[in-house]
C-alpha positions in Angstrom: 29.9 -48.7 82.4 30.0 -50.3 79.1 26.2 -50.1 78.6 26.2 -46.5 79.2 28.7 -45.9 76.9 26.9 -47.5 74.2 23.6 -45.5 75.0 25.9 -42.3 74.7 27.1 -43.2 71.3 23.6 -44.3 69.8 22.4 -40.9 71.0 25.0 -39.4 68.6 24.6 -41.1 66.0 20.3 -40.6 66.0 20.8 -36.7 66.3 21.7 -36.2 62.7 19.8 -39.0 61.3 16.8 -36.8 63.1 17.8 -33.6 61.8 17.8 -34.9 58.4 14.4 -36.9 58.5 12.9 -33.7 60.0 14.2 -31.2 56.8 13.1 -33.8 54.2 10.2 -33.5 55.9 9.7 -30.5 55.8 10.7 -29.8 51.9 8.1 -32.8 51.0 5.5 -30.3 52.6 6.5 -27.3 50.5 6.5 -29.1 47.4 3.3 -30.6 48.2 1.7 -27.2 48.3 3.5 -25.7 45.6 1.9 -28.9 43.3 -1.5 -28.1 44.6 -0.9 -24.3 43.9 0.0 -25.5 40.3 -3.0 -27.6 39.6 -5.7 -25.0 40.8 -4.0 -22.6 38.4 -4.1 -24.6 35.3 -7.8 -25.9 36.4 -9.1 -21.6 36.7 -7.0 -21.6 33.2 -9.6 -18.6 31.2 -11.4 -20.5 28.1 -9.9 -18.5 25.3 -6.7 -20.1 26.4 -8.0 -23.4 25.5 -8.1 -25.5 22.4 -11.7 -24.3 20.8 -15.1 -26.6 20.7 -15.3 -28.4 17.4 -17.9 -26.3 16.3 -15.9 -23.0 17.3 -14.9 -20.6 13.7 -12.1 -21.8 11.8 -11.1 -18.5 11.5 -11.2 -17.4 15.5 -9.3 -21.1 17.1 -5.9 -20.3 18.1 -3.3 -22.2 16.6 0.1 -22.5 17.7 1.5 -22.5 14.0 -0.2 -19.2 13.4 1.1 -17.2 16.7 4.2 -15.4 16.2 7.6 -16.5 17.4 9.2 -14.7 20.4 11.6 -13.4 18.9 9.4 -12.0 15.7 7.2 -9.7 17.5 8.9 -6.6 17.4 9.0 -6.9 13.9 5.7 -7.8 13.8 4.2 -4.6 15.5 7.4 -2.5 13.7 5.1 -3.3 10.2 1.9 -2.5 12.1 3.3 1.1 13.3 4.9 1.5 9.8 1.3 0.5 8.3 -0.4 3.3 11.1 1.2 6.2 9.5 -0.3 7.5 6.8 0.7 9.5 4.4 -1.5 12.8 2.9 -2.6 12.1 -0.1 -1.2 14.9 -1.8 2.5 13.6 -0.4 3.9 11.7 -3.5 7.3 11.3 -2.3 10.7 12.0 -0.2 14.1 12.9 -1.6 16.3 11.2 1.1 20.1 11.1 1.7 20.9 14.9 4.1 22.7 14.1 7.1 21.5 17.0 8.6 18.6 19.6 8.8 17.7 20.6 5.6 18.1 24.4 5.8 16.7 25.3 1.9 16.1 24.8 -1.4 15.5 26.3 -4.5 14.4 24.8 -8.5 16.2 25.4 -11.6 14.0 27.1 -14.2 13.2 24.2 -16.1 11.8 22.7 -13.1 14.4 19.5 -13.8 16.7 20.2 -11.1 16.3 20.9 -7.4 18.9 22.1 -5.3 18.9 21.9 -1.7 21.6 22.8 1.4 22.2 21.0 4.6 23.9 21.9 7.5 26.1 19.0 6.9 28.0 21.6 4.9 26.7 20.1 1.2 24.8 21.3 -1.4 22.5 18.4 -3.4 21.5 18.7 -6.8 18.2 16.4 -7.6 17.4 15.5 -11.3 13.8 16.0 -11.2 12.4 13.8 -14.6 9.2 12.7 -12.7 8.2 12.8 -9.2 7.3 9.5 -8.7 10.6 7.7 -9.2 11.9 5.9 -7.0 14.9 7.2 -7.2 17.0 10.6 -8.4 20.0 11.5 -9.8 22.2 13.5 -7.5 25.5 15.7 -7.3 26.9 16.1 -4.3 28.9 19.6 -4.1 31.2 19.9 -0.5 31.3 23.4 0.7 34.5 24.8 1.9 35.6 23.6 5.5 33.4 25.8 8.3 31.3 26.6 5.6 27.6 26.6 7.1 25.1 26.6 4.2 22.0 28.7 4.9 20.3 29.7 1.7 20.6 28.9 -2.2 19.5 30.2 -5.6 19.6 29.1 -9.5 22.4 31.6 -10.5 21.7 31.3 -14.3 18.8 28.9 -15.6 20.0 25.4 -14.4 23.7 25.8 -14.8 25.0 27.6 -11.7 23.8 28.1 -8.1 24.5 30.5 -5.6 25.1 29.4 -1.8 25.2 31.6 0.6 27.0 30.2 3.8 28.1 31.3 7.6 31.3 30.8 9.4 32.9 32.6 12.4 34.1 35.5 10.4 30.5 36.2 8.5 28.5 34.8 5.5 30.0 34.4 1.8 28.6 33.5 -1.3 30.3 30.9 -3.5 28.8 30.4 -7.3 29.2 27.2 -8.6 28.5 26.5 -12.3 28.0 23.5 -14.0 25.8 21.9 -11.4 22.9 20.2 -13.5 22.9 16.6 -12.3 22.6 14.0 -15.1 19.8 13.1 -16.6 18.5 9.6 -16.2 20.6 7.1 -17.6 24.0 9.7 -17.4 27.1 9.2 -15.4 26.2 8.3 -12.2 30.1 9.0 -11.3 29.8 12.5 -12.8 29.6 14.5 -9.8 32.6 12.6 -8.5 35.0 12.9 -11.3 34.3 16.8 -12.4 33.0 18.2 -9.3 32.2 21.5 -9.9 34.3 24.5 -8.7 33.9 28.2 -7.5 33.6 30.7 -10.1 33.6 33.5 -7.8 33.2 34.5 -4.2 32.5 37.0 -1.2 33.5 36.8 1.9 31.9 39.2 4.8 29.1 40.2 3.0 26.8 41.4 5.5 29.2 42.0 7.9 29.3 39.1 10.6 25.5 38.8 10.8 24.1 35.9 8.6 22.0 35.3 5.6 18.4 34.6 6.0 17.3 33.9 2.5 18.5 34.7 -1.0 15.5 35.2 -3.9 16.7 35.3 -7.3 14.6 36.8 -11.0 15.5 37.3 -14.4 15.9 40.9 -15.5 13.3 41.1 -18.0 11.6 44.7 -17.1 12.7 47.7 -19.3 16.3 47.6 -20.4 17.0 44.2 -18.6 18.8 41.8 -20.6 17.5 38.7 -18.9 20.3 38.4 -16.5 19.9 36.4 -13.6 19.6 39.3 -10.0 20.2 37.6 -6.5 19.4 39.6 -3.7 20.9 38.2 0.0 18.7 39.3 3.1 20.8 40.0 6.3 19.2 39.0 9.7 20.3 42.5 10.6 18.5 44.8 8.4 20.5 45.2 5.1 20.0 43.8 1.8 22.2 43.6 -1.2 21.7 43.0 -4.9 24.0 41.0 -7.0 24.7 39.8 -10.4 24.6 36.2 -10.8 27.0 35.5 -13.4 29.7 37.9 -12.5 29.2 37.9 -9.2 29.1 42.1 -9.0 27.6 44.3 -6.0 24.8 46.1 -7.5 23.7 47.8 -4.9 22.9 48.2 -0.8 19.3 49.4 0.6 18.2 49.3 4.3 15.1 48.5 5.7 15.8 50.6 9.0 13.5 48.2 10.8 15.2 46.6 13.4 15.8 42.9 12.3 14.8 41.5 8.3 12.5 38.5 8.5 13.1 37.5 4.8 13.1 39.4 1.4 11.8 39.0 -2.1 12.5 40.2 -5.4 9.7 40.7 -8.3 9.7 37.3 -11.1 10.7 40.3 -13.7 13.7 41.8 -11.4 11.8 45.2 -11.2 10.8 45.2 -7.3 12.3 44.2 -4.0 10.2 43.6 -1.0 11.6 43.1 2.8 9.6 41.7 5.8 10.7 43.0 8.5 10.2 43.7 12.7 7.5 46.4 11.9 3.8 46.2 10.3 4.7 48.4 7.2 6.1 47.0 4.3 8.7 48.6 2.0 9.3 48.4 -1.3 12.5 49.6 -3.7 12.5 49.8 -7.4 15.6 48.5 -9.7 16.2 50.9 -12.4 18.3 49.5 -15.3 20.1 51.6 -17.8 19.7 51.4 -21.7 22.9 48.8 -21.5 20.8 46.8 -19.4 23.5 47.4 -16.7 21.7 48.7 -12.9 21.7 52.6 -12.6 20.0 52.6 -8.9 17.9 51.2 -6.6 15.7 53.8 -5.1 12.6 53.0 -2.1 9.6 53.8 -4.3 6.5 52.8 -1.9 5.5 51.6 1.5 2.7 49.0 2.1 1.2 50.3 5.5 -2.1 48.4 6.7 -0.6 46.1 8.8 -1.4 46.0 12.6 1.8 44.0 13.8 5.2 42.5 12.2 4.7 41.3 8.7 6.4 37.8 8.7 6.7 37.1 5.4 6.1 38.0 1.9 6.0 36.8 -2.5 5.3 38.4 -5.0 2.6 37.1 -7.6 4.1 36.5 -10.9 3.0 39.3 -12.7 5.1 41.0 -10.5 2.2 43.5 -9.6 0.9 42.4 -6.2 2.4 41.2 -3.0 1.1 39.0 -0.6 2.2 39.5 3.2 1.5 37.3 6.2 1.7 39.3 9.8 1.2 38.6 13.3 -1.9 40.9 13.2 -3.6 37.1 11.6 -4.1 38.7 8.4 -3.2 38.4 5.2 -3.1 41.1 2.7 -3.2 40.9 -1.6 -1.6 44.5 -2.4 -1.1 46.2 -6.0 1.9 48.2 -6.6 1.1 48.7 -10.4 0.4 52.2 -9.1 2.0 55.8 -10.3 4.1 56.0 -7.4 6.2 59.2 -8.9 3.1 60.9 -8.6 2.2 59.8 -4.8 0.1 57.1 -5.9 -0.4 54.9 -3.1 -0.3 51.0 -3.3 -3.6 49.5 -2.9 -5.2 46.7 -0.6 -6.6 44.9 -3.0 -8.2 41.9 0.1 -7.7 41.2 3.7 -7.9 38.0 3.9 -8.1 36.0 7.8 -5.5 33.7 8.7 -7.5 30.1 8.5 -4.6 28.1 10.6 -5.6 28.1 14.7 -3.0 26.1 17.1 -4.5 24.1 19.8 -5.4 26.5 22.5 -7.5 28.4 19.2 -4.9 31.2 18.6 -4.0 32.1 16.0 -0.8 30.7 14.0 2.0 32.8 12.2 3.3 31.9 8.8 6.7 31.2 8.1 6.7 30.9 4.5 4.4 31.7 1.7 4.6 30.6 -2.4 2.4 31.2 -5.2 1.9 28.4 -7.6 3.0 28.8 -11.2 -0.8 29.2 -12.1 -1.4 32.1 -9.7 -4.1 29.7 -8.1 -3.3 28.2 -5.3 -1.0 29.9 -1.9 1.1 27.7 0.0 1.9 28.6 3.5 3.6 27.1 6.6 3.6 27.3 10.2 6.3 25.4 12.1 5.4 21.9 10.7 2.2 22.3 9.0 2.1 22.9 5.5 -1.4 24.6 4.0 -3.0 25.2 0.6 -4.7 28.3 0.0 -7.4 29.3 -2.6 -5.6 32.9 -4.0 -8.6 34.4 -4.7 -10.8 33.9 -1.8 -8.4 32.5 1.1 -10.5 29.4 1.5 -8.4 26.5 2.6 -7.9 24.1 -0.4 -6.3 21.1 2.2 -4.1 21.4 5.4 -0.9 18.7 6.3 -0.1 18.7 9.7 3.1 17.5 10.2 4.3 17.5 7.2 7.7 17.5 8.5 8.7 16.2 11.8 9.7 19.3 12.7 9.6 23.1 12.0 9.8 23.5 7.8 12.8 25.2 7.2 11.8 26.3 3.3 9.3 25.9 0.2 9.7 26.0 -3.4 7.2 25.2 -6.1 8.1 24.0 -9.4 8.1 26.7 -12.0 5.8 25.1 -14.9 4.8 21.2 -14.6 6.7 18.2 -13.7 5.6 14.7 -15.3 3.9 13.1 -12.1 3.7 9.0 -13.4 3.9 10.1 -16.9 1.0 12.9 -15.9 1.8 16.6 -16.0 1.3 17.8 -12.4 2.6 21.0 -10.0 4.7 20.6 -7.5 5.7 22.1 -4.1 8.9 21.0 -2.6 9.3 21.2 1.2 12.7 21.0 3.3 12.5 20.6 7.0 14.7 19.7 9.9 14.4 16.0 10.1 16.8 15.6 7.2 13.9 15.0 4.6 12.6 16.8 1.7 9.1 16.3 0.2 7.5 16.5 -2.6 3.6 17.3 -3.2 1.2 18.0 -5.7 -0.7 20.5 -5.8 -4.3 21.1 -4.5 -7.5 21.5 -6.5 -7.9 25.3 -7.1 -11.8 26.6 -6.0 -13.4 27.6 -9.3 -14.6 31.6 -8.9 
């Protein structure tokens, strides 16, 4: 009876003994394998991942002192993407500091101040001394609250600028004076301890439709005193003339097309031009009495050649020709220095092919078109390409896709020549919707 007991008891006690020999066991066998795993991978390790022969290049052995951390590889590719990006060589440099798309821009008439608006609701005034600094002076101007900033002018030389802005109840204009940023070497705390203020205003101006673009020219023709004449262009299809300084209506006229696209007025305040949803162009005439004061604006001529909506428009600074871009993919040189009073009809002087062809090899319309100060060179836009053309001929002087990143909300050249690293240069400025605008020279003109 005893002995059986005690063969009982032994048995208990082996079981777990047994249980725990057996899993040991088993996890010496799994380990076993996973060191043989181990080995064959290090042994079938690829030979670039080895030290190098003796005899290997100094310049091709890997050395651990000369791979980059962990942690500094991001940076490391960040300075290769940055060093991937190049710019255009006729891109010489980025006025930073908007908030917000960029929605246009305008220079002074000494070609030392550019003003721009953003729809952060603030107009920037950039001292312009030379376009390669590395920094520029700036004044800061804070519209009124709601106040959504879509065009600007030069109201009178480089001293005032007229914004035109939208809010719920329509677009205004509000003309600030004083605006000139300081010169290198001012008051950089200028703009914050005189801000300038609003000489005069309208509210409602083109009803509640907004302003596409405002274009601005010294009355120099006939009786013109040399007073500064803004017109506003209404999306809807009215455009009104004003008088800078004052501030004064000067008139009304009514393309009866639809919708405006945009609207220019002659470099000697003579002419005003509209774009609009149909292919013919037309034209009004500001006549000025002998005390220089406006007596009317009357529709003098019609540009009709056009196939298809004309998109946009300048005037060449003679003031005798227009150039207009349409959907037709042409682009027509025109003179108006014709005697319309007698039923004299504006001439095509050249139809010229759109050069620029998106992807599928249609092609593009232009948003915006400029004429350099020296009547040589075109500069054009479509969406976020920016291209050079030769005026005479049409040839492409040089083409920069994505200029912007984004559609190019405006263009402005220079008016004479701004020092460019001490060397006189001309210069297009660009605004866009990513916040930026950019500065570039100007293309070789083709000799004819």
């Amino acid at each position: 009876m005893a002995a059986a007991a005690a063969t009982a008891a032994a048995s208990l006690v082996s079981l777990p003994l047994l249980s725990a020999i057996f899993g040991a066991a088993i996890a010496l066998l799994f380990l076993s394998g996973y060191l043989r795993r181990k080995r064959a991978a290090i042994a079938h390790l690829p030979p670039s991942a080895t030290a190098a022969a003796p005899d290997q290049p100094k310049q091709v052995r890997p050395s651990n002192q000369n791979q980059p951390k962990k942690g500094h590889q991001r940076s490391y590719h960040a300075v290769d993407k940055d060093a991937a990006k190049k710019h255009h060589h006729l891109d010489v440099n980025t006025l930073r500091g908007h908030t917000d798309s960029v929605t246009a821009l305008h220079f002074s008439d000494d070609a030392c101040n550019l003003a721009t608006v953003c729809a952060d609701g603030a107009v920037r005034v950039f001292r312009v001394d030379d376009v390669s600094s590395k920094s520029f002076k700036i004044l800061r101007i804070n519209l009124p609250a709601g106040a959504h900033p879509t065009a600007i002018a030069f109201s009178q030389g480089a001293s005032s600028v007229v914004v035109a802005a939208q809010a719920l109840l329509g677009s205004s204009l509000y003309m600030y004076a004083d605006v000139g940023a300081p010169p290198a070497g001012g008051n950089k705390q200028q703009g914050k301890l005189s801000p300038p203020e609003i000489k005069w205003e309208h509210r409602k101006i083109h009803g509640k439709e907004s302003v596409l673009n405002l274009a601005a020219a010294r009355a120099t023709y006939g009786t013109g005193d040399g007073s500064t004449i803004l017109i506003s262009c209404s999306e809807a299809t009215d455009i009104k003339i004003w008088h800078g300084k004052s501030g004064k209506e000067l008139g009304t006229v009514d393309t009866n097309q639809l919708k405006n696209n945009m609207a220019d007025i002659s470099p000697n305040g003579r002419f005003i031009a509209a774009a609009a949803f149909t292919a013919d162009v037309k034209v009004w005439e500001i006549v000025y009495s002998k005390d220089s004061s406006v007596k009317e604006v009357n529709k003098v001529m019609q540009l009709k050649g056009h196939k298809s909506a004309v998109t946009c428009l300048c005037f060449a600074l003679n003031s005798e020709q227009i150039i207009t871009a349409s959907k037709d993919g042409t682009i027509r040189v025109w003179n108006i220095n014709v005697r319309y009073h007698l039923d004299e009809d504006p001439k095509t002087l050249r139809v010229l092919p759109i050069p620029l062809h998106d992807s599928k090899g249609s092609v593009c319309q232009y948003d915006h078109m400029s004429v350099s100060p020296d009547e040589k060179v075109l500069a054009t836009t479509s969406g976020s390409t920016l291209q050079w053309l030769c005026v005479e001929t049409g040839a492409v002087l040089d083409t920069a896709e994505k200029a912007h990143e984004g559609d190019i909300t405006g263009i402005a050249w220079a008016p004479r020549t701004i020092p460019n690293g001490g060397t006189p240069a001309f210069v297009l400025a660009t605004a866009g919707v990513d916040k930026k605008v950019k500065l570039w020279l100007a293309p070789k003109a083709i000799s004819t």
